[in-house]
N, C-alpha and C positions, 0 to 999 in steps of 0.2 A: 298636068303634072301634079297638081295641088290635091286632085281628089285621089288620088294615089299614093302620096304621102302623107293625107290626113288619119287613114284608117292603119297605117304602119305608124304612126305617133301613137297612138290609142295605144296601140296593142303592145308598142313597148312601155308608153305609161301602166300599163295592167299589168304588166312584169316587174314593177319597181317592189311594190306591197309581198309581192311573193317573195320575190331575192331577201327584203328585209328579213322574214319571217324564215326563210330557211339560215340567215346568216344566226339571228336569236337562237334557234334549234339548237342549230349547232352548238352552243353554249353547253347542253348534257351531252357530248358524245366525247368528251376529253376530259381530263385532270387539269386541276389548276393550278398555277406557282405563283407564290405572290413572294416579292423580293420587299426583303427590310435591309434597306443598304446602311444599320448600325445592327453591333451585337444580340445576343436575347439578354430580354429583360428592356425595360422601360416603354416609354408610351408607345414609342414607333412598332416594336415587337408587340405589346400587346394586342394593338388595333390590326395589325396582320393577321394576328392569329384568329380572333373575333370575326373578321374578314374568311377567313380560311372555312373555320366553321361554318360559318353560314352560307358560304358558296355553297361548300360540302353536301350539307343537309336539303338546300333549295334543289340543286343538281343531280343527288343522288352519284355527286364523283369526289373522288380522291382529292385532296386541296392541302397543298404541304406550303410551308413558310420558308423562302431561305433566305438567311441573314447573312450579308453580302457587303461586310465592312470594310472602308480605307478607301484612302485618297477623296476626304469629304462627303461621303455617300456615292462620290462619281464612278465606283466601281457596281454598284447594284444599281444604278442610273444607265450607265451604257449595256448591261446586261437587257434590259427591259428594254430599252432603245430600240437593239438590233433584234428583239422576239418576232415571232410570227404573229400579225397583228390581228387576231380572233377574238382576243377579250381573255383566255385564258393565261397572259401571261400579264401582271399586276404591279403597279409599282405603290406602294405606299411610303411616304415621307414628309418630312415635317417641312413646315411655312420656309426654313431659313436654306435647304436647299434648295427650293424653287426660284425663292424671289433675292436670294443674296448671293451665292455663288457664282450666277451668270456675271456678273461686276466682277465680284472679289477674285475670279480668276479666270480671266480674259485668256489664257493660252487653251485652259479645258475646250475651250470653242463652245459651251453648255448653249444650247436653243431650246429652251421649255418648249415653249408653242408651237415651232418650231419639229422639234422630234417626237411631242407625245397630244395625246387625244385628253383634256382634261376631262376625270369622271362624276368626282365629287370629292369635299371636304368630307372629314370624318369627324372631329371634333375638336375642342379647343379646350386649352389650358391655362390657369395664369399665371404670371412670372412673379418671384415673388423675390425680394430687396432684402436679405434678412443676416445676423450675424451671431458668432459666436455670442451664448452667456457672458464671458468673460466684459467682451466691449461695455465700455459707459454709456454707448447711445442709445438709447431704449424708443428715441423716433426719430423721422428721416433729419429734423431740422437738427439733433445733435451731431448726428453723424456729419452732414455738411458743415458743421461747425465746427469740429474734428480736423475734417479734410482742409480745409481753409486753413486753419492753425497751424499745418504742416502740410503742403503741398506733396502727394503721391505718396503720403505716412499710409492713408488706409486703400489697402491693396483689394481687389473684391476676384473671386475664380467664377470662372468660365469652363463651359466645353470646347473650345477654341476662338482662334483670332478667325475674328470674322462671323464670328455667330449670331443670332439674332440677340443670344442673352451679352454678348461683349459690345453690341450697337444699342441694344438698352443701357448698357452703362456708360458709354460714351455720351450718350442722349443727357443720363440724370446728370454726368456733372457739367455738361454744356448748358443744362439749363439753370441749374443751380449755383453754377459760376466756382465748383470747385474741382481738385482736379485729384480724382482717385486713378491708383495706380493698377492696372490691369495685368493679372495672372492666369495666363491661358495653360490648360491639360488638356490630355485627348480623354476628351468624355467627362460627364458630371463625375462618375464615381469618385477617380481620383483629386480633385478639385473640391469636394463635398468632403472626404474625409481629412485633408487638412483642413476645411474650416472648422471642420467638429473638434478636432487636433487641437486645434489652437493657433496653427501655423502662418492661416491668413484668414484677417478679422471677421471677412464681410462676404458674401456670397449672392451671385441674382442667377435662380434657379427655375426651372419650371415647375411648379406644386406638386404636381403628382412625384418627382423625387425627392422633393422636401418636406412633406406632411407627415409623413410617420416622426421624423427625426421636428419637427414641429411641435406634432402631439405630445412627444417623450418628453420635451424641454429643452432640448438636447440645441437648438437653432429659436435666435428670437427673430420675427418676422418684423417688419417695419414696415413695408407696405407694399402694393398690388401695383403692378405696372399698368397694367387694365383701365379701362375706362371707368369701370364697376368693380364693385368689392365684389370678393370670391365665397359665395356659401360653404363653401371649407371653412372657411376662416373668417367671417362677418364683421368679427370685431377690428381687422387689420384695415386698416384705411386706402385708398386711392395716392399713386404719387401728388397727384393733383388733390388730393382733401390735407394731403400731409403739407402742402404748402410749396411743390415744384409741379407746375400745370405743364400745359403741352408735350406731354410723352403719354401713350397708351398703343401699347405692343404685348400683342397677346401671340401665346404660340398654339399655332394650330397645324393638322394634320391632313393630307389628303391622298389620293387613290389617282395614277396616272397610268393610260394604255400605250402602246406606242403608235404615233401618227395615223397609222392605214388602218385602224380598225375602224371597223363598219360603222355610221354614226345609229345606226339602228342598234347594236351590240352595246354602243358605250349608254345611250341612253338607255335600256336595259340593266345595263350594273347600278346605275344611276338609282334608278327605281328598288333593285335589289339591296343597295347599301342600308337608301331609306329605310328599309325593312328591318335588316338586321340589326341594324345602330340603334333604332327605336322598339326593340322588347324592351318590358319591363326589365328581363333576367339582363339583358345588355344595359337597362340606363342604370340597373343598380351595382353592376360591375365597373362600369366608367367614373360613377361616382363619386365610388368608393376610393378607387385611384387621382381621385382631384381633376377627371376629366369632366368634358361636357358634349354630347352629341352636339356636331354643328355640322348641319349639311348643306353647302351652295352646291348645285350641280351643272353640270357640264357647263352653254356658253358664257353666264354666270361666275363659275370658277374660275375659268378663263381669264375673266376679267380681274375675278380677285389679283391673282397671280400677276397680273399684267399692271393691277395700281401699287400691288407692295413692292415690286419690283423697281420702279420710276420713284417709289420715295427713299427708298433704301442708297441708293447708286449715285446721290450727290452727297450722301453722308461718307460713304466710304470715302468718296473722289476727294471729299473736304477736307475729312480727319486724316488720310492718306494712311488708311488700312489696307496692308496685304495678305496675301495668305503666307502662309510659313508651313 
């Protein structure tokens, strides 16, 4: 029996390299959709579309972006979910759907891992602690000094409860032993133009929507949530150099297929990301917006996703964060 079954093992090992290499094919013979499950406009939409292109061009097909807002991102999430799992249908979205919403909302039933094929990160941005001109704090130790003197006097906005940027500021005044008072809106804009307003003092944003209003004057920055200071902004200190250690939460970006794509396909996009994210014309576009190409790819990713996920989920549990 055995020498009968040896040479029908071969010859379907000889068929595996082939099925790969027709499933990669297939990659030019369709158009692509890549879902940004927030508005146009900011980092999530830009890195779509950047995405978009470069499919496009690499492909020689059609590659459209569609932005797929509400309910958390978890409407441009189940879209991609249930796609045809080829590789031409794209999910990009930011760190804090991935690794915070699976916790923060236990009925969604969300299984990253689960439901989608990880492809690669895109890149990373830093958060940044920063408040109206008007405030007296001009560094982080005023401000908590501030917040101390009156407990939940300084209010700081958010893009919602639950966000990576509302768990960095739960983080700063857990460590700092002060207790700022948290104001959540749907989406930085609205949140962003009361603090310029005057309305609410203090804001923790990610760069690339606070740097132009940065540059103008217009927002003083106080410092980087980051491990490392930001070349945006050089002179802006580390939470940790400012004098509150143990916090470094940076936001970042990545690219998810749904579960049954080929792993020959995803590792393909993989490699193609690589490509696009790093021209010159792309790192000077990213740049320029306060981003950073940062690529982990596939089982790597994976993993990312799977350790931010485990540190995030006893903070909510702690601070007993819900969604709203």
């Amino acid at each position: 029996m055995r020498k009968f079954l040896l040479p029908f093992t071969l010859a379907a090992l000889a068929c595996v390299p082939a099925v790969q290499a027709q499933d990669v094919a297939a990659l030019a013979t369709k158009p692509f959709t890549i879902v940004a499950p927030f508005p146009p406009g900011g980092p999530v939409d830009t890195l779509a579309r950047m995405l978009a292109d470069g499919l496009a061009a690499q492909y020689k097909q059609t590659a459209i972006v569609e932005n797929k807002p509400g309910a958390a991102g978890n409407i441009g999430i189940d879209q991609v979910k249930r796609s045809v799992p080829t590789g031409h249908t794209l999910l990009v979205i930011p760190a804090g759907n991935l690794t915070i919403n699976p916790t923060l909302m236990p009925a969604a039933g969300l299984n990253i891992l689960g439901d989608f094929a990880p492809v690669s990160s895109l890149a990373r941005a830093a958060n940044v602690v920063a408040v109206n001109p008007a405030v007296p704090a001009k560094t982080i130790a005023e401000l908590v000094t501030l917040a101390k003197a009156k407990p939940n006097s300084v209010a700081y906005a958010t893009p919602g409860v639950g966000s990576q940027l509302h768990l960095a500021g739960e983080l700063l005044g857990q460590q700092a032993g002060a207790d700022f008072l948290h104001v959540a809106y749907k989406g930085s804009g609205p949140g962003l133009n009361d603090v310029l307003g005057g309305t609410v003092p203090m804001i923790i944003g990610n760069l690339p929507v606070l740097l132009p209003h940065i540059q103008a004057g217009k927002l003083r920055p106080l410092a980087v949530t980051d491990a490392t200071r930001d070349p945006n902004i050089p002179n802006v200190p580390t939470l940790a150099e400012a004098g509150v250690p143990g916090i470094a939460v940076t936001s970042w970006y990545g690219v998810l297929a749904p579960k049954a794509t080929p792993p020959a396909v995803v590792e393909q996009l993989a490699k193609d990301i690589n490509r696009i994210l790093t021209t010159p014309a792309n790192q000077a576009r990213l740049e320029q917006q306060g981003l950073h190409a940062w690529l982990v790819t596939t089982g790597a990713f994976g993993d990312l996703i799977r350790k931010e996920t485990a540190t995030w989920a006893p903070i909510i549990r702690t601070r007993k964060i819900e969604a709203q």
